[in-house]
C-alpha positions in Angstrom: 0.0 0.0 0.0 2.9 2.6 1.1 5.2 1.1 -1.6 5.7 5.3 -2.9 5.8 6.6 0.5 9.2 8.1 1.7 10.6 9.8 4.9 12.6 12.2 3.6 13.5 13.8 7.1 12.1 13.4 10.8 12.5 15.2 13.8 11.4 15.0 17.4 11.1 16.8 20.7 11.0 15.3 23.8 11.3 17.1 27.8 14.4 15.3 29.4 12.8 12.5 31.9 13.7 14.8 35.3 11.9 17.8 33.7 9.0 16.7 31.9 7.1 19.9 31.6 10.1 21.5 29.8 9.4 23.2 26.7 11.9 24.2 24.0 13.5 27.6 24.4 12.1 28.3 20.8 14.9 31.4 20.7 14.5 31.8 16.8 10.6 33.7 17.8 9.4 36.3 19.2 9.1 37.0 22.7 6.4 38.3 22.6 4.4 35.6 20.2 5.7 32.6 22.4 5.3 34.1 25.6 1.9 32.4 25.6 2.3 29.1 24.0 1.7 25.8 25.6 4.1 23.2 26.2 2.5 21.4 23.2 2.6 24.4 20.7 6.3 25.0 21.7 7.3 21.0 20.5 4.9 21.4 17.1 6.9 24.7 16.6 10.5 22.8 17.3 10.4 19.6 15.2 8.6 21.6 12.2 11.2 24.1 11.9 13.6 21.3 12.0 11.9 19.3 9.4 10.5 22.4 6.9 13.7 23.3 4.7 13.7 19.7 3.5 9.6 20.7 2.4 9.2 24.0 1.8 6.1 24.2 0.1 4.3 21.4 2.4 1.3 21.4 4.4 1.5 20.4 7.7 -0.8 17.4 9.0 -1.0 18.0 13.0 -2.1 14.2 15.3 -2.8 14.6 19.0 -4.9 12.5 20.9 -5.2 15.0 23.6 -4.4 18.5 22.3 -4.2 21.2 24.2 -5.1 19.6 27.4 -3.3 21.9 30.0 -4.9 25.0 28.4 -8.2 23.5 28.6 -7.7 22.4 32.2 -7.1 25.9 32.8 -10.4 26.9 30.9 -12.0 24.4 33.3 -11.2 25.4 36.3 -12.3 29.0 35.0 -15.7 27.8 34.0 -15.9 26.1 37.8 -13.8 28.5 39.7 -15.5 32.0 38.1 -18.5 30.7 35.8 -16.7 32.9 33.0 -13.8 31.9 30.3 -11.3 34.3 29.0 -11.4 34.5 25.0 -7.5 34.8 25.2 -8.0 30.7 26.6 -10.4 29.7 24.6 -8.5 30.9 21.4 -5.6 29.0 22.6 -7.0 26.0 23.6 -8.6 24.3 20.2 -7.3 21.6 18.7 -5.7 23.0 15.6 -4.0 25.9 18.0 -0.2 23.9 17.8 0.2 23.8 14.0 -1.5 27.2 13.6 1.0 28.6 15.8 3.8 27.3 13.9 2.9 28.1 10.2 2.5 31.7 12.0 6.0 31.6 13.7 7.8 30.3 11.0 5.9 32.4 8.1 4.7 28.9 6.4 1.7 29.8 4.3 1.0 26.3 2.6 -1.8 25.5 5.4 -2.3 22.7 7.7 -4.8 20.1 9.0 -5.3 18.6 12.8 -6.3 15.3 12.9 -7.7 13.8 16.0 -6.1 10.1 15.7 -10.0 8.3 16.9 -9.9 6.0 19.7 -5.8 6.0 19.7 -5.2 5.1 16.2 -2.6 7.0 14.7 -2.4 4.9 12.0 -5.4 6.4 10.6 -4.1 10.0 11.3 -1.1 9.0 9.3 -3.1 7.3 6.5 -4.8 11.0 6.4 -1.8 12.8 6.4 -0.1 10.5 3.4 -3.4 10.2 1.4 -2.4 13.4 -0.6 1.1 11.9 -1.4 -0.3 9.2 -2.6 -3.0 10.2 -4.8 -0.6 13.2 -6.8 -2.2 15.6 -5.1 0.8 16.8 -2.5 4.1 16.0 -3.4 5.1 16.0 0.3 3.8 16.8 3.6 5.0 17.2 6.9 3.0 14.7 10.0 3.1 15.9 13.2 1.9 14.2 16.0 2.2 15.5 19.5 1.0 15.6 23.3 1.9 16.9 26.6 2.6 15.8 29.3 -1.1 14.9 31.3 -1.8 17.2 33.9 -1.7 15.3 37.4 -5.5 16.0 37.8 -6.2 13.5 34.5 -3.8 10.9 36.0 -6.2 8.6 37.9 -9.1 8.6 35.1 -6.0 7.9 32.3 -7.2 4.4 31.1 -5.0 2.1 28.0 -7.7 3.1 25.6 -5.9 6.3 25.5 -2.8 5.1 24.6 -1.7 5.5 21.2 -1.7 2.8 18.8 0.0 2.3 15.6 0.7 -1.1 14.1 3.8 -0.4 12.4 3.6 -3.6 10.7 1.2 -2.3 8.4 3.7 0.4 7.4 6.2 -2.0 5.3 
């Protein structure tokens, strides 16, 4: 099935095991634009700037199976804490919000996609980001799949059905 498929390049981001909810240090934008980014946002930013010279003119194809999950932690303790959100958190915590933020900080204009990989299949979020490939329609694209770290209030309701999945077998 993928027997036209190529990885041309890859590139990840991942905290250092002691500090988890590090982010990178992004130093290549502007204070001032990253000064509100989520953890999440930060990463999409990092490994598509490392990956984009080798694709200039592709569209970027965003996988998360929990998005912005912080921000909207945030937006629900507002709702609880104040009966009231901020528009500021609500415009930063949809799910296309990480590869938005990075065709803005990088000046990509080619558009982008998120993807919510259903019931922890990423392989179907892949098979959507490759489709284009291989029907002639993109000539490349960049995947991006990313997720923060869970905030500790999710961690006794995390169950294995929201583990990722991908049966790389099906890949070869």
């Amino acid at each position: 099935m993928f027997e036209k498929l190529y990885i041309n390049q890859y590139a990840y981001y991942q905290p250092p095991k002691e500090t988890p909810k590090e982010s990178p240090k992004l130093d290549y934008v502007d204070p001032l634009f990253k000064r509100r980014l989520s953890q999440l946002s930060r990463m999409t930013i990092e490994v598509v700037k490392q990956v984009k010279d080798a694709a200039p003119d592709a569209k970027i194809v965003f996988a998360s199976l929990r998005g912005e999950i912080g921000r909207q932690l945030k937006i629900n303790r507002s709702l609880v804490d104040e009966f009231d959100i901020l528009p500021a958190q609500f415009s930063l915590s949809v799910f296309n919000t990480p590869p938005a933020v990075a065709t803005i900080a990088l000046g990509l204009k080619n558009g982008y996609t998120a993807v919510y990989p259903s019931e922890g299949r990423l392989y179907d979020a892949f098979v959507s980001a490759v489709a284009p490939v291989l029907a002639g329609i993109e000539k490349h694209v960049i995947f991006v799949y990313g997720d923060e770290l869970i905030p500790d209030e999710y961690a006794p309701i995390e169950t294995s059905k929201e583990k990722i999945f991908f049966p790389l077998h099906l890949l070869w």
